[in-house]
N, C-alpha and C positions, 0 to 999 in steps of 0.2 A: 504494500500500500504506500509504503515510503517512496517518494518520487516521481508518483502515480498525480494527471491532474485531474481537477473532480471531475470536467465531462468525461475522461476514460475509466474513472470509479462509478460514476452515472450510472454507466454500462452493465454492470456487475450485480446491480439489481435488478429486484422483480420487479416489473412494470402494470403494474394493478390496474391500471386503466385498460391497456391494449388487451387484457387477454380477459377480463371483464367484456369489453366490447366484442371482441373476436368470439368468445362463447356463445353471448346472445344472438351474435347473427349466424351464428351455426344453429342455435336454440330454434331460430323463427325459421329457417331455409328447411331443419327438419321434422318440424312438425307441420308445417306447409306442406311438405310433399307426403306427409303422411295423410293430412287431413282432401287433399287433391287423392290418393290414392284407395280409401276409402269411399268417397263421394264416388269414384269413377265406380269402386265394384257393387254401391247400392244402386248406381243406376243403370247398370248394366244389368243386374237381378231382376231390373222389372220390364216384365216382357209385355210388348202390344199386342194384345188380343180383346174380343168381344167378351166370352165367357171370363168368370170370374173364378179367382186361384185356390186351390183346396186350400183350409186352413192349417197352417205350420209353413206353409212353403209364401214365398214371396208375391205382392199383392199383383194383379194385372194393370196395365196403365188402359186402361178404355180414349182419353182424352191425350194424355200426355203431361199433364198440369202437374201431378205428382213428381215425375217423373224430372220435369224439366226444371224443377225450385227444388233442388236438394243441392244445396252450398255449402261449401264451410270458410271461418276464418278463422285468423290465428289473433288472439288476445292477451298483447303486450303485460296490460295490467296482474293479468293471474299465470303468464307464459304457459298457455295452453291452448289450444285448438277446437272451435265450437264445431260439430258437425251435422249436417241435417236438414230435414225441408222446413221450409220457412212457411210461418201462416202464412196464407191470401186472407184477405179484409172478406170478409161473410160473417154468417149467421153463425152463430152457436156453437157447434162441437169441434176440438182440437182431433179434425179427421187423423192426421198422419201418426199422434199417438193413440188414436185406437186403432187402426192398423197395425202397428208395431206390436203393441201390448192385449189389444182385446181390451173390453168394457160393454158397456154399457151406454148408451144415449138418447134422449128423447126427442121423435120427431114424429112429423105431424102424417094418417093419412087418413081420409075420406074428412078433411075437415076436424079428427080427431086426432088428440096427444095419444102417441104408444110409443112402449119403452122398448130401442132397437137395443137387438145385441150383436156386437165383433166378435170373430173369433180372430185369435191373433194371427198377425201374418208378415212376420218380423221381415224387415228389409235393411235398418239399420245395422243390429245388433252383426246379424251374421256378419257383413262385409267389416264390420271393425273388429271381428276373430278373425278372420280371414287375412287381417291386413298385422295384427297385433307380432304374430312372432317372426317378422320384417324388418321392423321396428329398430331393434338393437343393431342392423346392420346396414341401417342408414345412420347411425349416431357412428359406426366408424369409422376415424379419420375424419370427422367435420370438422373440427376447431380448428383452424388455421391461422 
């Protein structure tokens, strides 16, 4: 250290900022391409057809609207990745979580309230098993 001037002893430390920042943009680039990679397999799971899908297996897209609003981003504040279809502005019942999970919901016919029932018909879940033991090998060698 003797003889050394400070900007060459500068050197010699950890630099908390740079690898601070270099994680986080590893952080966001991989959970981006995680939450892009599962979107891609929920909506590849849902197939166009007329008839509608046994219960357990994935939902049919009659319209495409399901289908076509399933997003994700990545949220700085909690360094996490939301994934999923997004409400549309309507009436009443959170369709895409009962699809997913099955429930129960009341809608109207002949003029009269009856209580519909889902049976589930998971399209999220599966592709984010499907995408999960990936995962660890897009975390390697990111931080640069």
């Amino acid at each position: 250290m003797i003889g050394m001037r400070i900007d060459q002893a500068r050197g010699l430390f950890f630099d908390r900022a740079a690898v601070t920042s270099a994680a986080d943009r590893a952080q966001r680039r991989v959970l981006s391409r995680f939450g892009a990679f599962v979107r891609r397999g929920a909506r590849s799971s849902i197939r166009k057809r007329k008839t509608i899908s046994q219960p357990g297996s994935p939902p049919s897209s009659h319209t495409g609207l399901l289908k076509n609003n399933i997003f994700f981003v990545y949220e700085p504040l909690r360094s996490s990745v939301i994934i999923g279809p997004i409400l549309l502005s309507g009436k009443g019942t959170d369709a895409p979580a009962l699809l997913e999970h099955g429930g129960h919901a009341v809608g109207r016919r002949r003029k009269k309230r009856v209580r519909l029932t889902y049976r589930p018909r998971p399209f999220m879940g599966p592709a984010f098993e499907r995408e999960t033991p990936k995962l660890p090998a897009m975390w390697r060698d990111s931080v640069r």
